[in-house]
N, C-alpha and C positions, 0 to 999 in steps of 0.2 A: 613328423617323422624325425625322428632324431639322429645326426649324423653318423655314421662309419666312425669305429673306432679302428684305426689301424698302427699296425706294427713298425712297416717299412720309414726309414729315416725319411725319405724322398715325401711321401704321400702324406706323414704327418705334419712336414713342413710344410708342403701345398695347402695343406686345411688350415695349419695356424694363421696365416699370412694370406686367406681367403682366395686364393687361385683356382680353387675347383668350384667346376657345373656342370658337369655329366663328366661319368667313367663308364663305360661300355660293359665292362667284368672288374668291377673292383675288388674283389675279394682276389680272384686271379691276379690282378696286377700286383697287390699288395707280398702278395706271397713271393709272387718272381721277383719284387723289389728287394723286399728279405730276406730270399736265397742267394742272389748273386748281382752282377754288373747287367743292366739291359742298355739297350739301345734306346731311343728316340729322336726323331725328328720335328720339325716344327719347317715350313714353305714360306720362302719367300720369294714373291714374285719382282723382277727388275723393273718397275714401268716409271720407276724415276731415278736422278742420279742419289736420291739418301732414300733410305727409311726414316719415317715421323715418329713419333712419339705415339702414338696409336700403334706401334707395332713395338714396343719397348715391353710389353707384357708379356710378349711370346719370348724375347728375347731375354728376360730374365727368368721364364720357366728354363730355357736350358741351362741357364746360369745355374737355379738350385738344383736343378737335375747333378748338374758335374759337382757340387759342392757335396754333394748327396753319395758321392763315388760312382756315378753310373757316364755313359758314354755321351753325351749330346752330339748330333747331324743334324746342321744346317743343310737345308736343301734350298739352293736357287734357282730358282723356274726359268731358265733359260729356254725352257722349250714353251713350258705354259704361260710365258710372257706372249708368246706371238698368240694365244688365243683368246688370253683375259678372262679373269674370274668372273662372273655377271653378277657375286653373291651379294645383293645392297644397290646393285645400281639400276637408274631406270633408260643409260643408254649402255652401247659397246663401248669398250675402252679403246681409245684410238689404236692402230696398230705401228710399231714399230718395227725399224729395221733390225736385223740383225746385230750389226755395229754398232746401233743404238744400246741393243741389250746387253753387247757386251761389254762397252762402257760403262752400263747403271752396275751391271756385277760387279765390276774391278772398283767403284766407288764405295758401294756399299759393303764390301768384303770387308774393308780396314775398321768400321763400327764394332764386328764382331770379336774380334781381337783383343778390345775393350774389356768385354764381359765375360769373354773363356779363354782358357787354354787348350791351343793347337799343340798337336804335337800325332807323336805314333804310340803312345801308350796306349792299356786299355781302357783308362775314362781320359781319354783327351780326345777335344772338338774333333771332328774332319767336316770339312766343306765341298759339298757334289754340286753337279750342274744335271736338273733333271733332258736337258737337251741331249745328255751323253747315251740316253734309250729311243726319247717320245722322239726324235727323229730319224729313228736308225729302224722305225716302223715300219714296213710299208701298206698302203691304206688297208689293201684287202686282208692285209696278215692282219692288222692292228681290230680288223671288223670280224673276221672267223675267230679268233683269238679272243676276244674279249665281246664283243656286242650283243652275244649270247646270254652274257652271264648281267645284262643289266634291262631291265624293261621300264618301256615307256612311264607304262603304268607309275611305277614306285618314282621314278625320276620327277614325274609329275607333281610327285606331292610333297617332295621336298622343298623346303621354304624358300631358298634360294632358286628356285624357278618359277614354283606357284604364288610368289607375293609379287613377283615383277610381270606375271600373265595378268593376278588380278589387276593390277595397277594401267592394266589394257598397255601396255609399253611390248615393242615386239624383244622378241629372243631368237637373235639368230641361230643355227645348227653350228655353225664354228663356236659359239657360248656355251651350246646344249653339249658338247663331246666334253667340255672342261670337268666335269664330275669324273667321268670314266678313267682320264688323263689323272688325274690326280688319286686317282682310286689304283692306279698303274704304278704309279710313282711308289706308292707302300707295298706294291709286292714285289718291284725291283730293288726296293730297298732290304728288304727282308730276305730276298736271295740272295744278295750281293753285300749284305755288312751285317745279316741277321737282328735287324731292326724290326725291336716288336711294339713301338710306342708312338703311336701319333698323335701328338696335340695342335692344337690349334682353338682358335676362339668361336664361342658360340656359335657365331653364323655360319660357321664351318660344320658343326655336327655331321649334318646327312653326308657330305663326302668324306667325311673320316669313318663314319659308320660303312659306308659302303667299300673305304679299302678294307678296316677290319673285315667285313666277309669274305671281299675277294680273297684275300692272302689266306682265313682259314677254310675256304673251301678250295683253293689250289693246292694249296702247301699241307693243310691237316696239320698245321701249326696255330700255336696261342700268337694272339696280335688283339692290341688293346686300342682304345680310343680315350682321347680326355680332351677337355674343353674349358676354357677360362668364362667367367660372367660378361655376359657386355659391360664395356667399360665409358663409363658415363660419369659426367660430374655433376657435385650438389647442384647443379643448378641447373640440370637436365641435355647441359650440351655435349658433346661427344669429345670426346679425351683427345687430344692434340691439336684439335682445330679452333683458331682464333679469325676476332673480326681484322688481325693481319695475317693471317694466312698460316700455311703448317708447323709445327713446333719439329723443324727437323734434326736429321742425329748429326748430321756432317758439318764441321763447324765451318767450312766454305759456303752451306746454307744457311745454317743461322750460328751466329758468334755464340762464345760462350757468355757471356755476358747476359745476352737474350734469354739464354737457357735457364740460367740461374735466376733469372727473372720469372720465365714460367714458371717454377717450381716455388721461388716465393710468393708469387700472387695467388694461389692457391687459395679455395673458399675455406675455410676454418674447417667445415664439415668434410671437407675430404682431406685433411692434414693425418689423422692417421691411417687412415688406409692407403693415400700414396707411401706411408714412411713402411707398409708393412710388403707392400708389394715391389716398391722399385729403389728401395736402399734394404744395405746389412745391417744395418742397425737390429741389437736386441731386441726380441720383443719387450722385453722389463721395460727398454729406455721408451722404447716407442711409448709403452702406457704413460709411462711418466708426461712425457712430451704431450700428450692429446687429450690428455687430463688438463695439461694450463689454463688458466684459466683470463679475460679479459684481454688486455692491452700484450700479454706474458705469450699469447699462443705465435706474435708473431716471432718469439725465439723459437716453437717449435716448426713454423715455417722456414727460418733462414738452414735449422738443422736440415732440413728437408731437402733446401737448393743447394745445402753444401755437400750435403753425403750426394745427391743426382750426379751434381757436376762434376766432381771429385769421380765418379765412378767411369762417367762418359769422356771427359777433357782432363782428367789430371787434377791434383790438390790444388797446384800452382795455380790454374786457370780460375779453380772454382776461389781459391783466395780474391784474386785480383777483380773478380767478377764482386764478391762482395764486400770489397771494399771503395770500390766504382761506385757500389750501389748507395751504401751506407754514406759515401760524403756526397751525395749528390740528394738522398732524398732525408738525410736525418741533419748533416753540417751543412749542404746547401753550397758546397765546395763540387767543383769542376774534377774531371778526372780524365785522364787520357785513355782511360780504361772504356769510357762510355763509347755506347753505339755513335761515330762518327758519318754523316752523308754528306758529302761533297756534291754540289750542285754548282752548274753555270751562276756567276753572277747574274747573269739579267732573269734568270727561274728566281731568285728570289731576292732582290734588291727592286722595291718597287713592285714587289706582288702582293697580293694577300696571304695575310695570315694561315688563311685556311687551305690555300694553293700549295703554302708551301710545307703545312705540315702533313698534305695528302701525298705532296712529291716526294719527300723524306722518311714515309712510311710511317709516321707517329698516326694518323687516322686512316682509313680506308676509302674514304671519300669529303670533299668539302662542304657539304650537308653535316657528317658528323663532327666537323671540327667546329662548324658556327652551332651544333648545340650541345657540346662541350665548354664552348665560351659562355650561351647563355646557362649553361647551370655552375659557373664558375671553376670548371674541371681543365680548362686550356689555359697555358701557364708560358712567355715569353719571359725567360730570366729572369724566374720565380715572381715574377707578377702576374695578378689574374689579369687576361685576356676580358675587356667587355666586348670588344667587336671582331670577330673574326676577320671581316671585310677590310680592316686596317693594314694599312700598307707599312712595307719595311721599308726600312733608310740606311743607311751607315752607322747614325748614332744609335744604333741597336744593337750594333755588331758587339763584342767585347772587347779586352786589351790584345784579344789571340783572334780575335778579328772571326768569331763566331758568334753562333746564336745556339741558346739551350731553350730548349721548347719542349716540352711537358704534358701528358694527357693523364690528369689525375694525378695521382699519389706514387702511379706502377709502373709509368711511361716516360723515358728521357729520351731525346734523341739531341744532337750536337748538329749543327747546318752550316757548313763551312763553305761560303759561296768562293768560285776560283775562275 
C-alpha cells in the first residue's frame, strides 16, 4: 500500500522525515491542516526531574507542528502523574507526592523553551497542567460523566493492558482509570483551547483513539489522532537507554558533553534517520551526509551531535563539547571540557581499576570493566589496561594530578581523587 500523498505543509514534512504510524482520519486532518491554524497536543507525564531522549520525538513533532504555522500544547500530567501510565511496564510506577510533581514540572518546563516558541500568538507554545481539571473531579461526577462512555470490554483489548494481563503481571484499578483520564484530557483540551490533534507514540494509539471518540461524540466536532513508530535502534535497543543509564534532556542530569557524545556514538545505520528526525538540517544535506561512505560517515555523525546539541544547549556548548571530544579521542590531548568525577582519595588511590571506573560511571559494573580490559577496550591514560584488578598509586595521577580512563574508543571520564 503505498503512502498518503498529502497537501498540508505539516503532514508532508511528517512523512518526509518518517514521523508518522497511524492517523485516525488522514485525509480530514490533512485538509484542516491546509485550511487554517490547528491545535495539538502531545502528554507529558512528571515522574522525573528531566525528560530523556526517548521522549525528544514527541517533542520535536511539536517543533514541526509550530514551524509548520500551527499552534503546539504541551500538556503536563500533573494529575496523571499521581496515577501512572501502565503502558509498557510490568510493575506500577511508584507514586509520588505532590511536591514531588511539582518540582519534576518546574524542571522539565525550561527543555521546552529550547525547541518552541511561547508566547500569546496564534501558533505560539502554551503550557497546561492537566491537574487544573482531573482534580477538580469528583469521583462520582468524574464515574456518571464519563464511565459510561467506556467499556470493560474494548479497555481489555487495548495493548497497553492486555500485554501486561498476558505477561500474568497484576493491573491495578488506579492504572486501569489512566486511559479514561487521558481520554478527558482531549476533550478538556478541545473545549478549552479548541485542540483537535493528538499525538503521541505508538504505544499510545488506543488512548489517543479513545479520546478521538470521546471528544467527537461529546462535542460532534473533528478530533484527530497520530502516532510516531516505535523508536528503536540498528541494534534493536530502545532509543535513549544506555548500559549508563538515561540519555537525559537537563544538563544538571547529564552535561552537554555526554549529550554530544550520545549522538556521536551513533550505529552508522541510524545516522540518517536520527539527522531527519531530531535536527533541521535539509533533507538534501541529510542525503548527502548518510550517503558517506567508510571512515567519512563519522563526519556525518559529528554533524548529527552538533546540530542535537546546538539545538538542546546552545552552539557554544555543542562547540566546546566537540572540541573536548576531538582532542581527547583523535590528539589524545586532555581537555577541561571532559566529563570530570571527583572521588574520595582512598575510593581510588589504592583500589582497582575496575572499582574505580564503576565508581566514576565509565562502566556499570566491575565485571564489565575486567572484560573490557580483556578485550583490550579499558584504557588508563591511553594505555591498554591488561588487568583490571591493578591497583592505582600516585604515579598514575598526571601533572593536574588526575587520571583519564577510557572504555573504548566513545568513553572518557577524568578521576580527580580530593
Amino acid at each position: 500500500m503505498s503512502d498518503p500523498i498529502f497537501q498540508s505543509d505539516f503532514l508532508k514534512t511528517l512523512q518526509a522525515r518518517g514521523y508518522i504510524h497511524q492517523i485516525t482520519h488522514p485525509a480530514e486532518l490533512d485538509a484542516a491542516a491546509t485550511a487554517g491554524v490547528i491545535s495539538a497536543y502531545i502528554g507529558f507525564d512528571a515522574t522525573a526531574p528531566s525528560l530523556h531522549v526517548g521522549s525528544l520525538i514527541q517533542i520535536m513533532m511539536l517543533r514541526r507542528l509550530q514551524q509548520a504555522g500551527h499552534r503546539p500544547v504541551v500538556l503536563m500530567g500533573g494529575g496523571t502523574t499521581k496515577v501512572g501510565d501502565p503502558t509498557g511496564k510490568d510493575a506500577s510506577r511508584p507514586q509520588l507526592t505532590d511536591d514531588t510533581i511539582k518540582t519534576n514540572i518546574a524542571t522539565i518546563r525550561t527543555v521546552f523553551a529550547k525547541f518552541l516558541t511561547f508566547g500569546d500568538g496564534p501558533t505560539d507554545a502554551i503550557m497546561v497542567d492537566n491537574d487544573d481539571w482531573l482534580s477538580g473531579y469528583g469521583y462520582i461526577q468524574f464515574l456518571r460523566e464519563f464511565g459510561t462512555q467506556f467499556t470493560v470490554n474494548r479497555m481489555l483489548a487495548f495493548d497497553s493492558v492486555k500485554l501486561r494481563l498476558e505477561r500474568e503481571q497484576p493491573m491495578t484499578f488506579l492504572e486501569f482509570n489512566y486511559m479514561l483520564m487521558q481520554s478527558v484530557d482531549f476533550l478538556e483540551l478541545n473545549r478549552r483551547l479548541n485542540v483537535t490533534l493528538q499525538m503521541g507514540g505508538s504505544d499510545q494509539w488506543g488512548n489517543i483513539v479513545s479520546g478521538v471518540d470521546l471528544v467527537r461524540r461529546n462535542e460532534g466536532r473533528t478530533a484527530f489522532g497520530l502516532t510516531t513508530p516505535l523508536l528503536t535502534t540498528a541494534s534493536g535497543g530502545k532509543m535513549g537507554k544506555t548500559a549508563q543509564g538515561a540519555i537525559w534532556l537537563n544538563a544538571d542530569q547529564l552535561s552537554p558533553y555526554d549529550y554530544w557524545q550520545f549522538w556521536r556514538n551513533a550505529d552508522d545505520a541510524d545516522v540518517g534517520r536520527f539527522l531527519r528526525l531530531f535536527t533541521d538540517l535539509p533533507l538534501d544535506e541529510i542525503a548527502r551526509l548518510e550517503s558517506l561512505q567508510g571512515a567519512e560517515i563519522n563526519d556525518a555523525k559529528k554533524a548529527l551531535a552538533d546540530a542535537a546539541t546546538t539545538m538542546l544547549h546552545g552552539a557554544e556548548e555543542a562547540h566546546r563539547a566537540r572540541a573536548a571530544a576531538e582532542a581527547a579521542f583523535e590528539q589524545g590531548r586532555l581537555s577541561v571540557d571532559l566529563p570530570t568525577v571527583e572521588l574520595p582519595r582512598d575510593e581510588v588511590l589504592g583500589q582497582m581499576i575496575a572499582a574505580v571506573a564503576t565508581r566514576a560511571g565509565l562502566t556499570a559494573s566491575n565485571g564489565e570493566a575486567r572484560r573490557l580490559a580483556q578485550g583490550g577496550g579499558l584504557r588508563l591514560n591511553d594505555a591498554a589496561v591488561a588487568d583490571a584488578a591493578q591497583l592505582l598509586g600516585e604515579a598514575d595521577l598526571n601533572a593536574d594530578g588526575v587520571l583519564k580512563l577510557a572504555a573504548g574508543k566513545k568513553k572518557i571520564v577524568l578521576v580527580k581523587p580530593v
